[in-house]
C-alpha positions in Angstrom: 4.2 -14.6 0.6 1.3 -14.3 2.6 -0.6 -13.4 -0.7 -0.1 -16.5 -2.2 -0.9 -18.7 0.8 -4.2 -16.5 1.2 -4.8 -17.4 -2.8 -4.3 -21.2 -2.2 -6.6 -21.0 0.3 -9.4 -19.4 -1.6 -8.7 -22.0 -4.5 -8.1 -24.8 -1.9 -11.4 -24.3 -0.2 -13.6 -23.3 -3.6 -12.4 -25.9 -5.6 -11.8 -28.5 -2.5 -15.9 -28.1 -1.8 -17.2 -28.3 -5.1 -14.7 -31.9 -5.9 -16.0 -33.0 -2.1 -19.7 -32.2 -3.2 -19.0 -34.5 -6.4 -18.8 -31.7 -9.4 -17.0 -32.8 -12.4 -13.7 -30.3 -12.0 -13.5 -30.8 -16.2 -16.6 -28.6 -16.2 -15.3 -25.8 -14.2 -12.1 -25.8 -17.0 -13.0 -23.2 -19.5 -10.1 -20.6 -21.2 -12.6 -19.1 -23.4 -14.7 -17.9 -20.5 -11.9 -16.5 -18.5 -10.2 -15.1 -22.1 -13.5 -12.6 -22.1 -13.9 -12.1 -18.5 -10.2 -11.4 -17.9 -9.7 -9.4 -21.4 -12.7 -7.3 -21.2 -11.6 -6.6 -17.1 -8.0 -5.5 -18.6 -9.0 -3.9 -21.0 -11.6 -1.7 -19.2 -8.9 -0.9 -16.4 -6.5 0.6 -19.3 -9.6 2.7 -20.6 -10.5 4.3 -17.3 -7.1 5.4 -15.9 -4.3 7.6 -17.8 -1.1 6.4 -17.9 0.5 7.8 -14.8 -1.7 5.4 -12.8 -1.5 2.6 -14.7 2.2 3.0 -14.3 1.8 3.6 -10.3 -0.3 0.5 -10.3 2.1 -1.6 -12.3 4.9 -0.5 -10.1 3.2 -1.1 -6.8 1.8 -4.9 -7.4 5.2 -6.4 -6.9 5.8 -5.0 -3.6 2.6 -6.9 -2.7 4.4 -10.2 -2.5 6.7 -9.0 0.2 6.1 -8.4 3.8 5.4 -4.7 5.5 8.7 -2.7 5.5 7.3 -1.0 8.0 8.5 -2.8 11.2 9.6 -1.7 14.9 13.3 -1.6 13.7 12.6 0.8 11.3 10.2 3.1 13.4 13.2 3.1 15.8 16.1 4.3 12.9 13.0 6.6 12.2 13.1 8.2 15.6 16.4 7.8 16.1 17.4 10.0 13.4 14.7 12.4 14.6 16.4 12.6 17.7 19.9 13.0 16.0 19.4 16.3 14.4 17.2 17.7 16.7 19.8 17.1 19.5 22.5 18.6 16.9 20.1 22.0 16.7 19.5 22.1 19.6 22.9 22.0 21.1 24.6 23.8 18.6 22.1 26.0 16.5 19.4 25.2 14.0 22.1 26.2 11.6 24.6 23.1 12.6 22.6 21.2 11.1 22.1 23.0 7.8 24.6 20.7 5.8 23.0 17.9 7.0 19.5 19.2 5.5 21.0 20.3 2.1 23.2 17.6 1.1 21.7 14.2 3.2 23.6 12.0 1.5 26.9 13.4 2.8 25.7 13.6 6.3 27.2 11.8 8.8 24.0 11.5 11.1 21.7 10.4 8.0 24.4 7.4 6.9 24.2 6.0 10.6 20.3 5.3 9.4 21.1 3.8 6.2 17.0 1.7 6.4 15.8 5.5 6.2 18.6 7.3 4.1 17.5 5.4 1.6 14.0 6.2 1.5 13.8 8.9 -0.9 10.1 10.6 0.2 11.0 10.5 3.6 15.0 12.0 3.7 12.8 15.3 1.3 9.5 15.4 4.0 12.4 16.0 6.7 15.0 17.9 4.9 12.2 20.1 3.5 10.5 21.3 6.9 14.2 21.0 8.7 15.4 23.8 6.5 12.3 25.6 6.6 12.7 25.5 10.4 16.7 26.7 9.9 15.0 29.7 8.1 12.9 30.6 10.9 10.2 32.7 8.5 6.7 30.2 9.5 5.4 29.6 12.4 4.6 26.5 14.1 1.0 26.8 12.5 1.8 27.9 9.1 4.3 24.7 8.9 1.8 22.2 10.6 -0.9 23.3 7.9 1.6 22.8 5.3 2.4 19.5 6.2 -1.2 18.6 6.1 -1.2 19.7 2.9 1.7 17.6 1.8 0.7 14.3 3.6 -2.8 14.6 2.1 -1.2 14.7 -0.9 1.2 12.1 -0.7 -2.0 9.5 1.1 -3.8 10.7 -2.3 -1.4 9.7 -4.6 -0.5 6.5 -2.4 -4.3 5.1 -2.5 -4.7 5.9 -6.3 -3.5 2.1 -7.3 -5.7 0.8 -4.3 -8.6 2.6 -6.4 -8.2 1.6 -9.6 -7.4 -2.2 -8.6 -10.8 -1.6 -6.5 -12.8 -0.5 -9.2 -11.4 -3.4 -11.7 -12.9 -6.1 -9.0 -16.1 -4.2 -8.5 -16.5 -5.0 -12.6 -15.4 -8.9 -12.4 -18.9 -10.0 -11.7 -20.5 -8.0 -14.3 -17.9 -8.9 -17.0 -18.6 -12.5 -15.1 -22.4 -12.2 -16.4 -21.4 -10.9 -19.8 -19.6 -14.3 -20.9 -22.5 -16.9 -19.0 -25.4 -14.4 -21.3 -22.6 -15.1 -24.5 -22.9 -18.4 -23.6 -26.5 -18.7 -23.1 -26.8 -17.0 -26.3 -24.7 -20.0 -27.7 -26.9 -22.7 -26.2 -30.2 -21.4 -27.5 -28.3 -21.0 -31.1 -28.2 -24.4 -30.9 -31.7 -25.5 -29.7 -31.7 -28.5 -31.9 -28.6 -30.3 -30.5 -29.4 -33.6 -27.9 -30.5 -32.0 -24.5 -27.0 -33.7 -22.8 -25.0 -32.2 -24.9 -27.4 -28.6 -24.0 -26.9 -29.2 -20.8 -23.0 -29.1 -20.6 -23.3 -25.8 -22.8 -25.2 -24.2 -20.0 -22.9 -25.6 -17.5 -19.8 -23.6 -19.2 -21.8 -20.3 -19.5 -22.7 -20.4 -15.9 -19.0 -20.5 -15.2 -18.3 -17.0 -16.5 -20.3 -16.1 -13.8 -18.6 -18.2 -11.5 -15.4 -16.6 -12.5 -15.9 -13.1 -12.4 -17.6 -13.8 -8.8 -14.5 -15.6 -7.6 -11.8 -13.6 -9.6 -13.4 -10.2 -8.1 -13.8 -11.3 -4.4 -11.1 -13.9 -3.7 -8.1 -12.4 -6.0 -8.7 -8.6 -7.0 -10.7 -7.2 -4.1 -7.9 -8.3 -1.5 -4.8 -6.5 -3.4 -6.9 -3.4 -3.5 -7.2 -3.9 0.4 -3.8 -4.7 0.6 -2.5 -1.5 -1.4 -4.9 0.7 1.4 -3.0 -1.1 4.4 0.4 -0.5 2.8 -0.7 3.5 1.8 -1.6 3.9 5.2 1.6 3.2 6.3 3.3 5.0 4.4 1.4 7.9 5.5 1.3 6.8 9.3 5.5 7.5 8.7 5.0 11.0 7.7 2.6 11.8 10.3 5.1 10.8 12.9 7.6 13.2 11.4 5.2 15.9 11.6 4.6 15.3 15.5 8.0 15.0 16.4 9.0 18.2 14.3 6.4 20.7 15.4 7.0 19.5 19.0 10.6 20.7 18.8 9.3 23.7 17.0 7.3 24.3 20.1 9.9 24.3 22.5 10.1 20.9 23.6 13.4 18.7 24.3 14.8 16.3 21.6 13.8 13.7 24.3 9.9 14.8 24.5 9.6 15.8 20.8 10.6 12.2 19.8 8.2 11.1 22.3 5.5 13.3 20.9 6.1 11.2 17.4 6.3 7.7 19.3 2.8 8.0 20.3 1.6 8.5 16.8 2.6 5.6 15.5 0.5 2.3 15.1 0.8 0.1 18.8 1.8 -2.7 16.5 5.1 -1.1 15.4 5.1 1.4 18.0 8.3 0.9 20.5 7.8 1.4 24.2 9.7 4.5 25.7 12.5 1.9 27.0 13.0 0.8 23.9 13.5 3.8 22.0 16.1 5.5 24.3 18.2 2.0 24.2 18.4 2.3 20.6 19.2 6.0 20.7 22.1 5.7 23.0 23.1 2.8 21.0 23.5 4.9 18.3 25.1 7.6 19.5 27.8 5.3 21.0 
């Protein structure tokens, strides 16, 4: 939502200005210019990426509409079911909690968390270095360099749509300049026309630059920056897995090694300590 109120403000404010200055708004209306900017922009962004980033990008740009997933609530199920199986291990064996790790979706602590059951990458990143833990064949350093590893990885592949939308702005302008020169080129091909009717011909081909300026900065460039924030995220989640984890693998109680992840997380989601225990002993009752 908050992408298309920032979009009627860009319009709003370039279009309010130029009306309030006293430009003709007919001037500014011209398919043809945006047909070559837009097509040549597309067209470019299918050369330049294969096709498993064009689908990542395609599948992404929905989600941009909706608000962050990522809220206090969830960080809280997050820890919460951190907490869980940790407590389980601890009190019973890492081995207890071996049926949760292999079959998730038949666990009774991961269907308390339902928000987090259900995200797929997540449930793997902790049932993958739970049962390595089970194991008991890597150390805490071995395990914390392979989660580096993974989470580079997965912040890689996450920011690979941010790029390409990124590199499709930084061409607007120049695909911008492309239709005004096409329309210049038009003008002077028709040198002998009256010199009003010249005029408005130059007026349209400046627009092309006009539009691949405003197209790049006011509409493309912010869903690239948006696809960062959300990648970040994403990544922020894992990172807080990886705390808590390797703090229990360390030796530390269920109640410190969730602590340990609490304090990774961003201070706008992140709960306070009073807040996280509530919700824990909520759950468990």
């Amino acid at each position: 939502m908050l992408v298309l109120v920032g979009y009627l403000v860009v319009v709003g404010s370039v279009l309010g200005g130029y009306a309030l200055a006293g430009g003709h708004m007919g001037a500014l209306f011209q398919p043809l210019e945006l047909l070559i900017i837009g097509g040549a922009a597309l067209g470019s962004f299918v050369v330049s990426n294969n096709i498993k980033v064009l689908k990542a990008v395609f599948r992404s740009l929905p989600g941009l509409l909706k608000g962050s997933k990522y809220t206090k609530a969830r960080d809280m199920e997050l820890m919460a079911l951190l907490y869980d199986l940790l407590q389980k291990a601890r009190k019973e064996g890492l081995m207890a909690i071996e049926a949760d790790v292999d079959a998730p979706q038949d666990s009774a602590i991961f269907q308390r968390y339902p928000a987090i059951a259900a995200e797929h990458e997540v449930v793997e990143f902790v049932t993958d270095y739970l049962r390595m833990m089970v194991s008991g064949n890597l150390n805490s350093f071995e395990l914390e360099n392979l989660m580096d590893n993974e989470i580079e990885t997965h912040h890689h592949e996450a920011m690979v749509p941010s790029h390409a939308i990124q590199k499709v702005a930084d061409g607007l302008p120049a695909f911008g300049i492309v239709a005004a020169v096409m329309g210049v080129v038009h003008t002077m091909g028709s040198v002998g026309k009256p010199p009003a009717e010249l005029g408005q011909m130059i007026a349209h081909a400046l627009v092309g630059t006009f539009l691949g300026i405003l197209l790049a900065y006011g509409f493309v460039a912010p869903l690239s920056t948006l696809l960062e924030q959300k990648a970040d995220e994403t990544t922020k989640e894992l990172q807080c897995v990886k705390v808590t984890l390797l703090a229990s693998m360390q030796g530390y109680a269920p109640t410190i090694a969730v602590e340990f992840g609490r304090k990774v997380l961003f201070s706008t989601e992140r709960p306070s300590f009073v807040e996280l225990e509530a919700h824990v002993k909520q759950k468990k009752a």
